[in-house]
C-alpha atoms as an extended CHARMM CRD file, in Angstrom:
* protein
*
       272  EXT
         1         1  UNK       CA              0.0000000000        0.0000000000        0.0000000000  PROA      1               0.0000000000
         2         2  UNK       CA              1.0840000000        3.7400000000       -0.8030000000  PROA      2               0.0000000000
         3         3  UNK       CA              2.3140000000        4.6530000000        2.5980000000  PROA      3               0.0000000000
         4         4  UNK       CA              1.2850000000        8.0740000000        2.0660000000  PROA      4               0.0000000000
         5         5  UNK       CA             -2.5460000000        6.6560000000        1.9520000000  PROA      5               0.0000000000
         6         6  UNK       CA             -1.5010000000        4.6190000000        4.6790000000  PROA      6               0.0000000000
         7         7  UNK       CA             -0.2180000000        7.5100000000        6.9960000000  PROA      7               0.0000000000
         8         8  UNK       CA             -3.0440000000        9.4210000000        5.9610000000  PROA      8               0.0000000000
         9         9  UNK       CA             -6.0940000000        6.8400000000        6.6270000000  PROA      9               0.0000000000
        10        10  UNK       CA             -4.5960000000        5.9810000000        9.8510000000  PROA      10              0.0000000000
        11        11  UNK       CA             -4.5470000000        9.6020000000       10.7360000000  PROA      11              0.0000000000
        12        12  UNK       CA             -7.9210000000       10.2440000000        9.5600000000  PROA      12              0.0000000000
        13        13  UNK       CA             -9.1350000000        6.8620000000       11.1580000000  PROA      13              0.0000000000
        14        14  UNK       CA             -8.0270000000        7.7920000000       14.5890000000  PROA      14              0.0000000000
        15        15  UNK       CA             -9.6740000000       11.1340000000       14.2360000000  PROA      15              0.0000000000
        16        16  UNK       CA            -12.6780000000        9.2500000000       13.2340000000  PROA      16              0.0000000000
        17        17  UNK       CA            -13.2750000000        7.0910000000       16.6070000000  PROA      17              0.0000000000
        18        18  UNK       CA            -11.9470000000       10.1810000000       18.8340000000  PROA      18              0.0000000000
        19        19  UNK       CA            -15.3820000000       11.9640000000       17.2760000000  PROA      19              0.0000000000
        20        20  UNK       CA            -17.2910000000        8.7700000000       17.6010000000  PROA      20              0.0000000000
        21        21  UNK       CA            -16.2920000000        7.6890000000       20.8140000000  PROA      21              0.0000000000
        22        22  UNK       CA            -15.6510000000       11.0280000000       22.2420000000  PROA      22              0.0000000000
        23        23  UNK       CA            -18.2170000000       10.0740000000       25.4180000000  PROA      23              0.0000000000
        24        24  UNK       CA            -16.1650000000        7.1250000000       26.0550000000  PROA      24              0.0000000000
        25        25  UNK       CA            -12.6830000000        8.4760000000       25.8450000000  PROA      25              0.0000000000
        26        26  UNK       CA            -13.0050000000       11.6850000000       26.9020000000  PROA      26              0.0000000000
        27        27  UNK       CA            -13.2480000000       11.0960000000       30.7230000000  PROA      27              0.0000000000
        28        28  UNK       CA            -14.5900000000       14.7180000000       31.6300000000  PROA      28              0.0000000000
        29        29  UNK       CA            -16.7370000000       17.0320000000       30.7980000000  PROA      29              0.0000000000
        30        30  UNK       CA            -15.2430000000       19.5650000000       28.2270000000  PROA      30              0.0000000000
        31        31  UNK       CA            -17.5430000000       22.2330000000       29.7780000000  PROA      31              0.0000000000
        32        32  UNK       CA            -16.5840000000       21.9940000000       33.3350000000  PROA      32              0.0000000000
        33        33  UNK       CA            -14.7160000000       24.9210000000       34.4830000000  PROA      33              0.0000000000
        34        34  UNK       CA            -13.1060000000       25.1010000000       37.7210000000  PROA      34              0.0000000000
        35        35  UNK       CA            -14.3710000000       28.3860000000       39.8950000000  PROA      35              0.0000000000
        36        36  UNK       CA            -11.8610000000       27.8680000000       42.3270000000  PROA      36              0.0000000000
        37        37  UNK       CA             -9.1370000000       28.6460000000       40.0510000000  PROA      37              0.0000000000
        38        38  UNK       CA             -6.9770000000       25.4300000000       41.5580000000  PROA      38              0.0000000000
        39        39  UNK       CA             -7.1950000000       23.4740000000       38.0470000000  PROA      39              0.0000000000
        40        40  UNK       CA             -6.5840000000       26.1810000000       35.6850000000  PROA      40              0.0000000000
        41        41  UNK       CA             -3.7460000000       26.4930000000       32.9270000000  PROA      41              0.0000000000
        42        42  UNK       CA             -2.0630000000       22.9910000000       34.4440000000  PROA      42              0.0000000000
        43        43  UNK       CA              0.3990000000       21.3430000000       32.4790000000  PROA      43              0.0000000000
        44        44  UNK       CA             -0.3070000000       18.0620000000       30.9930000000  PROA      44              0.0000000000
        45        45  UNK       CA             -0.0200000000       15.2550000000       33.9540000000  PROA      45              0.0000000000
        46        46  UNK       CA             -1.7070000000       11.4550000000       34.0990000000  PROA      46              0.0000000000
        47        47  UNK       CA             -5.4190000000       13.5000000000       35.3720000000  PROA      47              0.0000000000
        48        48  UNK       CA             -5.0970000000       15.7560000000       32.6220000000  PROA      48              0.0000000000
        49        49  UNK       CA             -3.4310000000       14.5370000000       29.5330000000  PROA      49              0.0000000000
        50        50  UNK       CA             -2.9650000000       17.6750000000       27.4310000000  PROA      50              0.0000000000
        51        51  UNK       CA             -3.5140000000       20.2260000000       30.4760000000  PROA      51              0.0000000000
        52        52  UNK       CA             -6.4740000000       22.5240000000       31.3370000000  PROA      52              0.0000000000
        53        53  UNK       CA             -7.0820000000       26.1250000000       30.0220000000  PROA      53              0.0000000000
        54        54  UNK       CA             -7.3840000000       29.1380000000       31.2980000000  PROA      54              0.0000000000
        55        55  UNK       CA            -10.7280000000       28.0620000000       32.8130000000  PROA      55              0.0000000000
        56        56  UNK       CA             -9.7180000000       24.8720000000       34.2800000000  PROA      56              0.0000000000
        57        57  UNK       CA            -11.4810000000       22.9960000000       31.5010000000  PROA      57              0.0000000000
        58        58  UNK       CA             -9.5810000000       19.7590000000       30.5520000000  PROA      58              0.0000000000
        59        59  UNK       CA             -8.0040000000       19.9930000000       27.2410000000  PROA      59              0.0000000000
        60        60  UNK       CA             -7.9830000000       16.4360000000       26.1520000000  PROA      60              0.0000000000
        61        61  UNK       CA            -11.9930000000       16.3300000000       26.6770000000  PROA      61              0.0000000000
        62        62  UNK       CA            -12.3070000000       19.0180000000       24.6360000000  PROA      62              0.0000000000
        63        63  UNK       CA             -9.7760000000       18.3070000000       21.4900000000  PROA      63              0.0000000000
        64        64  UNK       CA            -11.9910000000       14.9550000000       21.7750000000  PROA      64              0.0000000000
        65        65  UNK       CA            -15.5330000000       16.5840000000       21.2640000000  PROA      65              0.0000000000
        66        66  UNK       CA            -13.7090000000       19.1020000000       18.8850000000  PROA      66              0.0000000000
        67        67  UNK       CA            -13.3220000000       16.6240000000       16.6530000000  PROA      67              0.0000000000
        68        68  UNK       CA            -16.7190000000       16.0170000000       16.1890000000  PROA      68              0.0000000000
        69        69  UNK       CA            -17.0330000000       19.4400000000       15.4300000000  PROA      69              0.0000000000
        70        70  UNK       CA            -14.1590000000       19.8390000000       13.0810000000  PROA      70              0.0000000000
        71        71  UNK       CA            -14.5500000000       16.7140000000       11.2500000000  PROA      71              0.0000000000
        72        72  UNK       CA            -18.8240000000       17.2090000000       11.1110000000  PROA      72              0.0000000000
        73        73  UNK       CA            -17.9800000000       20.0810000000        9.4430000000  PROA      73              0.0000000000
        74        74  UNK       CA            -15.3640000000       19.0230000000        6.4930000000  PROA      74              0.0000000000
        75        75  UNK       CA            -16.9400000000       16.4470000000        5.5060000000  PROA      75              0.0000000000
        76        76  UNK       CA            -21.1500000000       18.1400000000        5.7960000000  PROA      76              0.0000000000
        77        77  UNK       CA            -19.7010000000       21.0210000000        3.5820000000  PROA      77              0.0000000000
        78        78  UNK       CA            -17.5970000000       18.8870000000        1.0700000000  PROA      78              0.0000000000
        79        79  UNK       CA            -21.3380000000       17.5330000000        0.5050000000  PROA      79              0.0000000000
        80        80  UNK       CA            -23.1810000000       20.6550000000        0.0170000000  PROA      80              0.0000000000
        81        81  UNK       CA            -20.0680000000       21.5070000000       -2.5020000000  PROA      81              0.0000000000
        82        82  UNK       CA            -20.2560000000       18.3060000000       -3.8580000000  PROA      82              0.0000000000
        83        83  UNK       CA            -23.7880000000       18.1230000000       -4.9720000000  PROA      83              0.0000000000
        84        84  UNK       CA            -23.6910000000       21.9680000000       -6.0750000000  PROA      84              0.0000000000
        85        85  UNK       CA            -20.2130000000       21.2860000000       -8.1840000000  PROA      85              0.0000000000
        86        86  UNK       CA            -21.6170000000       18.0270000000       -9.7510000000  PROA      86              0.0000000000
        87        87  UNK       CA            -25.2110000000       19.4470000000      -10.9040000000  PROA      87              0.0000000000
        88        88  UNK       CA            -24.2050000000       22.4220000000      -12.2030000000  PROA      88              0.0000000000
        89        89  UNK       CA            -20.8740000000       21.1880000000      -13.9740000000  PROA      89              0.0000000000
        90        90  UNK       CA            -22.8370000000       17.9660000000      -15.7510000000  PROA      90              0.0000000000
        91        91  UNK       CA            -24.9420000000       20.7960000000      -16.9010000000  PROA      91              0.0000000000
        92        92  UNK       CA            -22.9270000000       23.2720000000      -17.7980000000  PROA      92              0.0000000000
        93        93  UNK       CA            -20.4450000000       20.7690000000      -19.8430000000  PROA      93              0.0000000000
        94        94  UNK       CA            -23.4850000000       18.0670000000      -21.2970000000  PROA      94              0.0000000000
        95        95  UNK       CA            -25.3080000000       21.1450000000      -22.6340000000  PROA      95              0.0000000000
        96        96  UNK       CA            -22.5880000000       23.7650000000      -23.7560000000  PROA      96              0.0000000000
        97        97  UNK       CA            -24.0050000000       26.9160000000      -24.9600000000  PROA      97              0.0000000000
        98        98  UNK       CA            -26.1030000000       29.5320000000      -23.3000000000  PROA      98              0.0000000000
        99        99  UNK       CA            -26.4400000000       27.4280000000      -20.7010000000  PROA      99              0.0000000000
       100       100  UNK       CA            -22.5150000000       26.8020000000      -19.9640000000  PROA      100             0.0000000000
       101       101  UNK       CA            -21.8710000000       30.6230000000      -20.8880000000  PROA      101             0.0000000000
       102       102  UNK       CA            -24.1640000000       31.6480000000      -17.6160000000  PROA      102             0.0000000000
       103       103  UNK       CA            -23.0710000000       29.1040000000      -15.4670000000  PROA      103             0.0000000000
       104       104  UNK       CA            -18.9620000000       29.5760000000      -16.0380000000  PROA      104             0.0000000000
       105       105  UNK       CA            -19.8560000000       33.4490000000      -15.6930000000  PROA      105             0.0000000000
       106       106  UNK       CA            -21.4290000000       32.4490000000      -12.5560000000  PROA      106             0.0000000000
       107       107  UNK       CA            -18.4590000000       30.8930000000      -11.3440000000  PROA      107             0.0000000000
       108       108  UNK       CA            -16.1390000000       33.5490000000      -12.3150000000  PROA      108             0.0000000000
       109       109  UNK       CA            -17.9640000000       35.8800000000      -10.8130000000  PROA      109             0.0000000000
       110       110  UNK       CA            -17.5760000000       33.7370000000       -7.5580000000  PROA      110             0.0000000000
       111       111  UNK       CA            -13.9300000000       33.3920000000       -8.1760000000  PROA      111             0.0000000000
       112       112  UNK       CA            -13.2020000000       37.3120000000       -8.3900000000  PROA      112             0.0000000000
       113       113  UNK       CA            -13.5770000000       37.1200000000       -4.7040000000  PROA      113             0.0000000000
       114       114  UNK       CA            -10.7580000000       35.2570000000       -2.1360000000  PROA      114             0.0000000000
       115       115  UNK       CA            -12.8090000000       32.4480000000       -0.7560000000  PROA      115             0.0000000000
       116       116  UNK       CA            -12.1550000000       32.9750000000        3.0720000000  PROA      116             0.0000000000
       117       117  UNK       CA            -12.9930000000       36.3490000000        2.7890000000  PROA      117             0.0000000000
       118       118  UNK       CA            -16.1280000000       35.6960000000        1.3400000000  PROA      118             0.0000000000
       119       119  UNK       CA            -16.6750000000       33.5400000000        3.5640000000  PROA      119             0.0000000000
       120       120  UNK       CA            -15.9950000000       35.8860000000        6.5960000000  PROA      120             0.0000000000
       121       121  UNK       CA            -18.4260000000       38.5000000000        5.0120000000  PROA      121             0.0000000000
       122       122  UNK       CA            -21.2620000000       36.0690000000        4.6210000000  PROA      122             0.0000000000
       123       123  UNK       CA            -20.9170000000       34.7470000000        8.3180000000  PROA      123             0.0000000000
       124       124  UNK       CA            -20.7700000000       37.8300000000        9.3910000000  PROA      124             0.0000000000
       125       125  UNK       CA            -24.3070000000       39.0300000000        7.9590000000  PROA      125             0.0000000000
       126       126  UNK       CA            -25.6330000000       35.2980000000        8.8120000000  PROA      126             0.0000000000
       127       127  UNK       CA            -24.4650000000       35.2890000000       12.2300000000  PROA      127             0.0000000000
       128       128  UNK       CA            -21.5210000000       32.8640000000       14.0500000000  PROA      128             0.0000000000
       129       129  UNK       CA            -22.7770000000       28.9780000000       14.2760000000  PROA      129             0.0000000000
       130       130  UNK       CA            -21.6800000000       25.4910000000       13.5220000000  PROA      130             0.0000000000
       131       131  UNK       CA            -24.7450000000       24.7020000000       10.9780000000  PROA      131             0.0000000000
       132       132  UNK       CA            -24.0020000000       28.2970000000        9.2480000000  PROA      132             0.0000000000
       133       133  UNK       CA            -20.3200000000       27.0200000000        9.0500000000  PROA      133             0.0000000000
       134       134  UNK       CA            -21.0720000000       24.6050000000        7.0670000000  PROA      134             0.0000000000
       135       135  UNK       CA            -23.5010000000       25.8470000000        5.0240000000  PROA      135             0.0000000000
       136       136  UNK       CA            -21.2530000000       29.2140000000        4.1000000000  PROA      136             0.0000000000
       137       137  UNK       CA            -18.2600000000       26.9830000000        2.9330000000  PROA      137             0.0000000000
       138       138  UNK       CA            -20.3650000000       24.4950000000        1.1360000000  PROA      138             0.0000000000
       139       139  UNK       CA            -21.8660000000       27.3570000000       -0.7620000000  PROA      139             0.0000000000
       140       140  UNK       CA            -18.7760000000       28.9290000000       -1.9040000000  PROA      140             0.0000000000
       141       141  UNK       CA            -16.3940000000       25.9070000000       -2.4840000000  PROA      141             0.0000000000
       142       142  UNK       CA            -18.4940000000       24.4350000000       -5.3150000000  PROA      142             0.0000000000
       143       143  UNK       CA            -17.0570000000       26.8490000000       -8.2330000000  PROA      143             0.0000000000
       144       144  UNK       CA            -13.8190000000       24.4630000000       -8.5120000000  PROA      144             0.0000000000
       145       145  UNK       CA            -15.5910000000       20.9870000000       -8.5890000000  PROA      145             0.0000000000
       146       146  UNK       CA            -17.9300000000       22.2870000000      -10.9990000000  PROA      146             0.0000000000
       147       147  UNK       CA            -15.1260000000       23.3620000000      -13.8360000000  PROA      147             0.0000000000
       148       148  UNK       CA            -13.5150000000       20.1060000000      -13.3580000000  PROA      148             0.0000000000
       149       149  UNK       CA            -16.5070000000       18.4510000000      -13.8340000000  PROA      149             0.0000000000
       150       150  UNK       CA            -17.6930000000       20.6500000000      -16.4480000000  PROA      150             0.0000000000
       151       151  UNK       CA            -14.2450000000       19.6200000000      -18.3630000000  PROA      151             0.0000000000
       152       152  UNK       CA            -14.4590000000       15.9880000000      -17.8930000000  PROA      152             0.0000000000
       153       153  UNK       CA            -17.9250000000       15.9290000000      -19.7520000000  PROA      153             0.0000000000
       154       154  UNK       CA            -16.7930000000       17.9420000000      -22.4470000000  PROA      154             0.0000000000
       155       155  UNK       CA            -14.4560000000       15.4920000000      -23.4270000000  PROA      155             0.0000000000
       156       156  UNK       CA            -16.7430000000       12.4540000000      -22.6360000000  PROA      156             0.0000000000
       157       157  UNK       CA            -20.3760000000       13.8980000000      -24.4460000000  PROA      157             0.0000000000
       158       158  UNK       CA            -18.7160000000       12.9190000000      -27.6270000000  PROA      158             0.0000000000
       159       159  UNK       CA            -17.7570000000        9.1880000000      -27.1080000000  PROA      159             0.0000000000
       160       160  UNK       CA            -19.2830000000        7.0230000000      -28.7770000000  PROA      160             0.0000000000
       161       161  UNK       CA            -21.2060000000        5.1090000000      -25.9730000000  PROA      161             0.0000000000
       162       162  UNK       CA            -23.3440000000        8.7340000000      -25.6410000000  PROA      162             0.0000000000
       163       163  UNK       CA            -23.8390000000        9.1080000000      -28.8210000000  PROA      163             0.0000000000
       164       164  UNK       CA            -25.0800000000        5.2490000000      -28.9630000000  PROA      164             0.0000000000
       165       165  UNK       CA            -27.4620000000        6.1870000000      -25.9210000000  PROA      165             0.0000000000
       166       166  UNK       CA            -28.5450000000        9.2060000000      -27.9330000000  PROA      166             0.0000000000
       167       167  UNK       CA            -29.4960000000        7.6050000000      -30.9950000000  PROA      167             0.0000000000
       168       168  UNK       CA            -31.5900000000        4.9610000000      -29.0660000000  PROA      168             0.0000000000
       169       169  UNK       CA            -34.0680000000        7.7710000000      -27.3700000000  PROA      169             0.0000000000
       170       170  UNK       CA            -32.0220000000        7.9180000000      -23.8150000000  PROA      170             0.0000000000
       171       171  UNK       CA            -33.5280000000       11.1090000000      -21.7170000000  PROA      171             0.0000000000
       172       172  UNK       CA            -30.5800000000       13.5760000000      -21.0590000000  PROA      172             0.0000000000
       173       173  UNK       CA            -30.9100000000       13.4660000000      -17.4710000000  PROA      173             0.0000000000
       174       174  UNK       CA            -30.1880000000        9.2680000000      -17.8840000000  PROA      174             0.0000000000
       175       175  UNK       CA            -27.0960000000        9.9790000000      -19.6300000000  PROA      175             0.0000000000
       176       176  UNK       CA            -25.7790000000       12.4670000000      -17.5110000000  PROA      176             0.0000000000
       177       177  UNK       CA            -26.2100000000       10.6200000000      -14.3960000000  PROA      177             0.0000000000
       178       178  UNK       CA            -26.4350000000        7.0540000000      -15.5430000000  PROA      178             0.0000000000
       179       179  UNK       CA            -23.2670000000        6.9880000000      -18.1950000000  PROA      179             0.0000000000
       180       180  UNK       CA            -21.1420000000       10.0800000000      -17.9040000000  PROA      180             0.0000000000
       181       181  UNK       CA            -20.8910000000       11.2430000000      -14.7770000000  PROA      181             0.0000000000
       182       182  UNK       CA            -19.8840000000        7.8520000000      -13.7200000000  PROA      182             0.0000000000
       183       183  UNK       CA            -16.4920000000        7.9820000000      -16.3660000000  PROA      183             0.0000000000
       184       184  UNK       CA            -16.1330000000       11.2170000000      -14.6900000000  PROA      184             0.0000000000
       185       185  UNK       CA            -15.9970000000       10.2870000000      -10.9260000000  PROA      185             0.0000000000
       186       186  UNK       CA            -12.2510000000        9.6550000000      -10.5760000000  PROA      186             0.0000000000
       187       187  UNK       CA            -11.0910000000       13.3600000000      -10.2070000000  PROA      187             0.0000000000
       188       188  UNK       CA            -14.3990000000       14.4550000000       -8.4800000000  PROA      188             0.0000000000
       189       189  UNK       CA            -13.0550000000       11.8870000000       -5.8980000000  PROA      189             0.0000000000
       190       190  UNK       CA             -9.5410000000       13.6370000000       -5.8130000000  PROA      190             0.0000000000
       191       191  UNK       CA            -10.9800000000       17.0640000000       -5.3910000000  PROA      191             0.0000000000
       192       192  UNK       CA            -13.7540000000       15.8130000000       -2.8270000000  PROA      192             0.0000000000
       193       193  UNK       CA            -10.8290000000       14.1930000000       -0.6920000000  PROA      193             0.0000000000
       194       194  UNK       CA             -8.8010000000       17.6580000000       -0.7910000000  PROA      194             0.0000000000
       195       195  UNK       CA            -11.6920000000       19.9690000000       -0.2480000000  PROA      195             0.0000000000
       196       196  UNK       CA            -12.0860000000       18.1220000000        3.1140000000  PROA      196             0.0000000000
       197       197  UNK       CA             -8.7070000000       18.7380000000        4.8190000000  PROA      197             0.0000000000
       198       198  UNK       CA             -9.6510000000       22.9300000000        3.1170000000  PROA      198             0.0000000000
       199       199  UNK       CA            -13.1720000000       22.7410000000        4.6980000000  PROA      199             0.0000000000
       200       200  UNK       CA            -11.3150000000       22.0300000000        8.1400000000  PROA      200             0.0000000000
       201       201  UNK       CA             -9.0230000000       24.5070000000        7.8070000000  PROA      201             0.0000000000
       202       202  UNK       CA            -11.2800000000       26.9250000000        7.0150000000  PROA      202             0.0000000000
       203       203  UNK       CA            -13.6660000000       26.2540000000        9.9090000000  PROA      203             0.0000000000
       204       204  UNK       CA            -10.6840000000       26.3670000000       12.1290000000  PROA      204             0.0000000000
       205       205  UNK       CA            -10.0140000000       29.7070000000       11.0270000000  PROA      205             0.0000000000
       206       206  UNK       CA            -12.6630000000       31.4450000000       11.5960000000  PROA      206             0.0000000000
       207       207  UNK       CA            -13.2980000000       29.5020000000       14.9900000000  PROA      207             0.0000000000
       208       208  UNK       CA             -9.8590000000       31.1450000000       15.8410000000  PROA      208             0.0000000000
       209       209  UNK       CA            -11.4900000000       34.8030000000       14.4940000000  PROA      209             0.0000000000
       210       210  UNK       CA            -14.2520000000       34.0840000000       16.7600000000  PROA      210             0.0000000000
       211       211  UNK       CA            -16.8590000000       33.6680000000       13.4030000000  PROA      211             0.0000000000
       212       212  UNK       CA            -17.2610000000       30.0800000000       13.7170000000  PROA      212             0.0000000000
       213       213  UNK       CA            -18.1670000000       27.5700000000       16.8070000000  PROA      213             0.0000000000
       214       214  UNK       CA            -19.1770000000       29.7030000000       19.3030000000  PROA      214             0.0000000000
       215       215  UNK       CA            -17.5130000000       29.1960000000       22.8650000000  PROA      215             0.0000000000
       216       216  UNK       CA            -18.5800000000       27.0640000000       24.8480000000  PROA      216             0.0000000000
       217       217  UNK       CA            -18.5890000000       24.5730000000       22.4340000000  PROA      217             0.0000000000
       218       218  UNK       CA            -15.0780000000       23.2460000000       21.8400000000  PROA      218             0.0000000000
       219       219  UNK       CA            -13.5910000000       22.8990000000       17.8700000000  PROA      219             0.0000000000
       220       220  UNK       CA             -9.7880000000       22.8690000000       17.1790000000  PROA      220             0.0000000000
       221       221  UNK       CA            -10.2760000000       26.7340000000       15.9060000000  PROA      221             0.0000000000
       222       222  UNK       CA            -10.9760000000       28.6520000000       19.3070000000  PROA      222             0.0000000000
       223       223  UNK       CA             -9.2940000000       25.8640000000       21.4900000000  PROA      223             0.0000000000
       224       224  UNK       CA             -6.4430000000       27.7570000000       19.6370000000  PROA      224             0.0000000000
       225       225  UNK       CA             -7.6260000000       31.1880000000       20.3940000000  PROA      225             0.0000000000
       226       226  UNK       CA             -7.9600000000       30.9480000000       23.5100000000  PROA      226             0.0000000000
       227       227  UNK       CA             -4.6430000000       29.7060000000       24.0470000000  PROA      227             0.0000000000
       228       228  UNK       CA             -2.7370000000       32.0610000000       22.1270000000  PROA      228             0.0000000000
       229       229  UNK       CA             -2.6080000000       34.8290000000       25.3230000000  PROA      229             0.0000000000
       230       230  UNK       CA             -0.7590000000       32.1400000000       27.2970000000  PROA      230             0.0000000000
       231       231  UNK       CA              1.6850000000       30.9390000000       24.5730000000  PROA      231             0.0000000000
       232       232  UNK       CA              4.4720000000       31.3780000000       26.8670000000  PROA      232             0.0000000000
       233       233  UNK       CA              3.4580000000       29.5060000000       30.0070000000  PROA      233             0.0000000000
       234       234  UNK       CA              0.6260000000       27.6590000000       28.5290000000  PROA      234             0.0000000000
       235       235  UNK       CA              1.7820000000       25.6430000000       25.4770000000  PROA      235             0.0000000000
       236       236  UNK       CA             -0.0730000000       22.8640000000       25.3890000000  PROA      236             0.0000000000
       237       237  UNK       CA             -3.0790000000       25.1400000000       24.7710000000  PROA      237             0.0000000000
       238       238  UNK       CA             -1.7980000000       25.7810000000       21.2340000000  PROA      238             0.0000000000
       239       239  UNK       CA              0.1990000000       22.8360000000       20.3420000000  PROA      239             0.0000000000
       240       240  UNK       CA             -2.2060000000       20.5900000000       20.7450000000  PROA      240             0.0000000000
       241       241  UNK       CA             -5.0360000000       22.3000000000       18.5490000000  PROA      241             0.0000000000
       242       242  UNK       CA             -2.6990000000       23.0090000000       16.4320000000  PROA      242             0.0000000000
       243       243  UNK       CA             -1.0690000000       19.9450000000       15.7340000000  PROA      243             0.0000000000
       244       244  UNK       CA             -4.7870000000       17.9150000000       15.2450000000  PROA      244             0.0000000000
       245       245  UNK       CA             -4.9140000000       20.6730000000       12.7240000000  PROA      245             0.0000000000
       246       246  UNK       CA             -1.9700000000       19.8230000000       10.8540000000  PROA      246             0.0000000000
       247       247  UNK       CA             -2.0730000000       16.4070000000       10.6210000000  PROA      247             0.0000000000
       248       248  UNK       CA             -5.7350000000       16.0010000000        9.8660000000  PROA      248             0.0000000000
       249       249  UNK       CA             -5.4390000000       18.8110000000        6.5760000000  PROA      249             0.0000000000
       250       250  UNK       CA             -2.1420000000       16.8890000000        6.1060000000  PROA      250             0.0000000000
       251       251  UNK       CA             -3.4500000000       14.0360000000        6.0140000000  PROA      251             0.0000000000
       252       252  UNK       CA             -6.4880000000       14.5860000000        3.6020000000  PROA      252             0.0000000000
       253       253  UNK       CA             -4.3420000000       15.9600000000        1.4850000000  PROA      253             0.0000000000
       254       254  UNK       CA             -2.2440000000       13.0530000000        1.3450000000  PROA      254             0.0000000000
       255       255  UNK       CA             -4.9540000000       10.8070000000        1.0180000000  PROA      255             0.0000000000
       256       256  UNK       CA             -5.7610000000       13.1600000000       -1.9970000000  PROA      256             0.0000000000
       257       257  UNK       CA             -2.3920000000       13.3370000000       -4.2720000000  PROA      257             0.0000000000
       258       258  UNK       CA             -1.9030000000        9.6090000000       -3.8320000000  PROA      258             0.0000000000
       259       259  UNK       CA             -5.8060000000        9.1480000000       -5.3220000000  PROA      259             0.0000000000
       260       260  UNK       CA             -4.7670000000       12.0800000000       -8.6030000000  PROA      260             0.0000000000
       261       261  UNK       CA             -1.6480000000        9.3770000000       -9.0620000000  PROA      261             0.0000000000
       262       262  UNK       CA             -4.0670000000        6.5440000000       -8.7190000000  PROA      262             0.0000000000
       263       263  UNK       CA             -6.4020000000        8.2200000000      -11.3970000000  PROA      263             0.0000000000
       264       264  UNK       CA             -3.8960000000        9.5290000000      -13.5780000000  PROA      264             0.0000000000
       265       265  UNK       CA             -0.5770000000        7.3740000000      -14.0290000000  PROA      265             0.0000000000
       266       266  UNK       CA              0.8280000000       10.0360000000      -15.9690000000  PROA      266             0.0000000000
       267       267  UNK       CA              1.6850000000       12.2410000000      -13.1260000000  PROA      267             0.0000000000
       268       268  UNK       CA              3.3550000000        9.3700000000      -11.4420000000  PROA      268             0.0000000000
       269       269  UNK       CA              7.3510000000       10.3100000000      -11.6790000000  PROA      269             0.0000000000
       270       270  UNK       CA              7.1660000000       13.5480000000      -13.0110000000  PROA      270             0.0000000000
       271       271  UNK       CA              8.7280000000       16.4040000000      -11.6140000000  PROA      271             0.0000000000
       272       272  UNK       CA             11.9070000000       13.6940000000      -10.1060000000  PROA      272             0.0000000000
């Protein structure tokens, strides 16, 4: 096996059950602060394996239960993008003209404007929250999946086996879904893979800008921010977060070139 698909799924895997079984292996509550002020900003020990912050919460419990968060989100917007990207691509490249002139102009438009930015404005107007997360970077990450799949059906719409189901009376709509889009699944895969380590990364910045989860609940983005004023007694409030980060967008990504190679031999050795 490709060990970088290997480092990668095993990465991604453990992430996986830490969401899943978050209950289980967490061991505290991530929301219990400490009044007192006896458990706050301790270093990591055998009760607290990655510390407490500034609030005496434990920070294990709550990288744990952010990874619901973080992960919930990649993958929920990947499938808004996804389903966005595919329609109007298959569309816009089956159909060509007028249609694929407003829909590319559409995308361009979309494109004129840096994509975390865009997304900062819309969140703003829409208001901080996990389900508006999603929904904001699903929205504006579908512009890239639909050229790519807008240029794999212009080159398929003139095989032969479309033409065949053409001549014998085949709706459009059945040979979109039913015999191109299926030929044109291996880079939509690729992309797909790699949007989800981007989705992360974007929720995890603006979590960190305070636009995203709102505190109390814990994601990887303001388990970060809220560690950054202590950087210099407090470090395991930022490596931690950060390094889930990392390896998770890392990983996807990963996960993501070894797939391209996989779908395309070509690039295989090129660039060495």
């Amino acid at each position: 096996m490709n060990f970088r698909i290997l480092f990668g799924s095993i990465i991604i895997a453990s992430m996986a059950l830490a969401a899943i079984f978050a209950p289980s292996i967490a061991g505290q509550d991530p929301l219990k602060t400490d009044l007192s002020g006896g458990e706050c900003l301790k270093a990591p020990s055998l009760k607290h394996l990655m510390g407490t912050d500034n609030l005496g919460r434990d920070v294990f419990s709550r990288m744990a239960y952010g990874t619901r968060v973080s992960l919930s989100v990649g993958f929920i917007a990947v499938f808004i993008s996804l389903i966005l990207g595919v329609v109007f691509g298959a569309v816009s490249g089956y159909f060509g003209g007028w249609v694929d002139n407003i829909i590319m102009r559409t995308v361009e438009i979309v494109y004129c404007f840096p994509t975390l930015f865009l997304i900062m404005i819309i969140i703003t107007f829409m208001g901080p929250s996990m389900i508006n997360v999603m929904i904001v970077i699903g929205l504006t990450s579908w512009p890239g999946l639909a050229r790519l799949v807008r240029a794999e059906f212009l080159s398929l719409r003139e095989r032969d086996f479309v033409l065949a189901a053409k001549v014998q009376g085949v709706s459009n709509l059945r040979i979109i879904f039913r015999h191109v889009l299926p030929n044109a699944l291996g880079p939509v895969f690729v992309s797909a893979t790699l949007s989800v380590g981007t989705a992360i990364l974007s929720e995890s910045s603006l979590s960190f800008l305070g636009l995203g989860v709102q505190i109390p609940t814990p994601s990887w983005g303001n388990i970060l921010s809220s560690g950054r004023n202590y950087m210099d007694y407090a470090w395991w409030l930022t490596l931690f977060p950060g390094m889930a980060i990392l390896l998770t967008v890392l990983s996807f990504n990963l996960i993501g070139e070894s797939l391209r190679e996989y779908f395309d031999p070509r690039l295989v050795g090129r660039g060495n």
